[in-house]
C-alpha positions in Angstrom: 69.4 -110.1 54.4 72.7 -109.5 56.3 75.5 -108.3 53.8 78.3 -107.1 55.8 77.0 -106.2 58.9 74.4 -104.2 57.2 71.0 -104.4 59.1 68.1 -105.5 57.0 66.8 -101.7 57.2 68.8 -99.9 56.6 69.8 -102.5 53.2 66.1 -101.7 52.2 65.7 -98.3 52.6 69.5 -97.4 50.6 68.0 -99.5 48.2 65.3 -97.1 48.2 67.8 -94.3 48.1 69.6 -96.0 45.2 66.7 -96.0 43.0 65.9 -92.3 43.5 69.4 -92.3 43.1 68.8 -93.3 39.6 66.3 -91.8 38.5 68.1 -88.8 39.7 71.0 -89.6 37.1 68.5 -90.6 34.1 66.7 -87.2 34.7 68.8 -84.4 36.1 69.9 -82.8 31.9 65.8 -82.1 32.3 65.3 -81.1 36.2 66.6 -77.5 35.4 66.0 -75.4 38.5 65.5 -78.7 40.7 68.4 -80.2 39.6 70.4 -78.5 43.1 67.1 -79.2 45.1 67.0 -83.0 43.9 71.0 -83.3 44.8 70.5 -81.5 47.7 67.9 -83.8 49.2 69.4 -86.7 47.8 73.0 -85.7 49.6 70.9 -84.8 52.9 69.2 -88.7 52.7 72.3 -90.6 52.0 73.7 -89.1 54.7 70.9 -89.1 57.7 69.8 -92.8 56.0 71.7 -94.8 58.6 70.7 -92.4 61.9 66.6 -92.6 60.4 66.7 -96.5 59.5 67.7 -97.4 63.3 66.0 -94.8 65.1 63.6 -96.3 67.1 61.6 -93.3 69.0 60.1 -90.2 67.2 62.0 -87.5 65.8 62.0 -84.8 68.0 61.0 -80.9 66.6 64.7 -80.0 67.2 65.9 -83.2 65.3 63.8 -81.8 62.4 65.2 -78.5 62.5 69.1 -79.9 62.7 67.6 -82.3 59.5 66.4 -79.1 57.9 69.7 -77.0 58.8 72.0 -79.7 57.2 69.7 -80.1 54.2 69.7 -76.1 53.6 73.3 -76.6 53.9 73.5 -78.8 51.3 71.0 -76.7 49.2 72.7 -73.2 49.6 76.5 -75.5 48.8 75.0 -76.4 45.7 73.6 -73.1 44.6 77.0 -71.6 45.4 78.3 -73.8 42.8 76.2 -72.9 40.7 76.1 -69.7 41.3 79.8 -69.6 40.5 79.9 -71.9 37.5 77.4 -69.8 35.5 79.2 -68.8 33.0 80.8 -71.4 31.9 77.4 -73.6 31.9 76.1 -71.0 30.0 78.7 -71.4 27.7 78.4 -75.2 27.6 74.5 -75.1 27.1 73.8 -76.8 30.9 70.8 -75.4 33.1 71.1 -75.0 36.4 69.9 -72.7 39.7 71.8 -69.3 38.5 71.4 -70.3 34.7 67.8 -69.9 35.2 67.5 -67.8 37.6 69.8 -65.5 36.3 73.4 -63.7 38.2 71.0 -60.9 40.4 68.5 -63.4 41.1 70.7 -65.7 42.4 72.7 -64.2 44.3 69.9 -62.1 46.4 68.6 -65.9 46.8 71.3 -67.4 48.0 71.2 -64.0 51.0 68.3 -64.8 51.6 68.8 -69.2 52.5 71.6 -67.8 54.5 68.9 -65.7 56.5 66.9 -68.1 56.8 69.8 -70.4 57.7 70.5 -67.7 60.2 66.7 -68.2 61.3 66.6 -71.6 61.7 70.2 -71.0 63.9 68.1 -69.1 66.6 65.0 -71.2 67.2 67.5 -74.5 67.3 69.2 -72.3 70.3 65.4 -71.3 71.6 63.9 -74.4 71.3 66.6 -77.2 72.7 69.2 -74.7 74.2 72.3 -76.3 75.1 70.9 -80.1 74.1 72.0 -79.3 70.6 74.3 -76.9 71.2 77.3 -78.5 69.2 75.4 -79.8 66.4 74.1 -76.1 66.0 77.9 -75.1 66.3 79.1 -77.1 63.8 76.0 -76.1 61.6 76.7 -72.2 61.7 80.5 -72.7 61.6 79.6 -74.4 57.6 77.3 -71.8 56.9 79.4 -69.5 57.9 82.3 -70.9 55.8 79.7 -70.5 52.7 78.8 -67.4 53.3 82.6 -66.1 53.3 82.9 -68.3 50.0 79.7 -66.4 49.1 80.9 -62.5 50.3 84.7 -63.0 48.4 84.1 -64.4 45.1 87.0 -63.0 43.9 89.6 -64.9 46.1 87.6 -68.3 45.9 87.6 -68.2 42.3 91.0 -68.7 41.7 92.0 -72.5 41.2 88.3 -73.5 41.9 88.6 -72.9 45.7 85.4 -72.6 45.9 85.2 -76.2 45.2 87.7 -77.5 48.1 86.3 -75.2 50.7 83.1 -75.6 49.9 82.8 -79.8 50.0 85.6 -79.5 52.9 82.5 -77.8 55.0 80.9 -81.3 54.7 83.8 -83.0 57.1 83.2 -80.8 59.9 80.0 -83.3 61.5 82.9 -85.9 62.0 83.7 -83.2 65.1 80.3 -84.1 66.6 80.4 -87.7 65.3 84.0 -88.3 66.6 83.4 -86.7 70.3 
């Protein structure tokens, strides 16, 4: 099947990704806690589905720690959110990370996927030094951005800022992809 320039693949495979897709969609009011975790992996394979379709040589331990890093990314965006909208799903009746989990409990979770973000930062820089140096860049410089999101709550509030900043992060990759 050719549609548009579309290799066969990579057709299959985001039809695949459509049907988890889905199922996503018919389920999510019941995931509760997973909800961020499905939409995070989800986000993480709609984006990398083109890159993994057409690879044609094994994925490399650095490769899986950048796939990990943007996927934590997306994870830790998505608590955020939800860390900031708990109140007012609480107030509409919706579950989500911080609803369950509570305000304490999710914020000293979301410290500790930025540590670990942090974590996975370093051994990227050990383990393929300057190969992935820009990738790893671009990687802290979002997390970073979150975590100032994160640290003042009280400016980001306002207007939903939170919101803008926090899916703007998401544009930065186009640095590595456009250079």
């Amino acid at each position: 099947i050719q549609l548009i320039f579309v290799r066969r693949i990579v057709f299959i495979e985001g039809l695949g990704l459509a049907f988890f897709i889905l199922i996503y969609f018919l389920f999510h009011r019941y995931l509760k806690l997973f909800k961020e975790v499905a939409g995070a992996v989800l986000y993480s394979g709609g984006v990398l589905l083109i890159p993994w379709s057409v690879k044609t040589d094994a994925i490399t331990n650095a490769q899986l720690i950048l796939i990990a890093q943007f996927a934590l990314t997306a994870l830790i965006n998505l608590f955020l959110f939800s860390w900031y909208d708990r109140q007012q799903d609480e107030k509409d009746n919706h579950s989500s990370f911080a609803t369950v989990m509570g305000e304490n409990a999710a914020r000293y979770s979301l410290k500790i996927l930025f540590l670990v973000q942090a974590a996975f930062a370093l051994v990227q820089l050990i383990l393929d030094g300057t190969s992935s140096l820009l990738p790893n860049i671009i990687l802290v410089t979002m997390n970073g951005i979150l975590l100032l999101i994160f640290y003042k709550r009280e400016y980001f509030e306002k207007a939903d800022r939170y919101r803008l900043v926090g899916d703007a992060v998401f544009f930065l990759p186009l640095i590595y992809v456009l250079s």
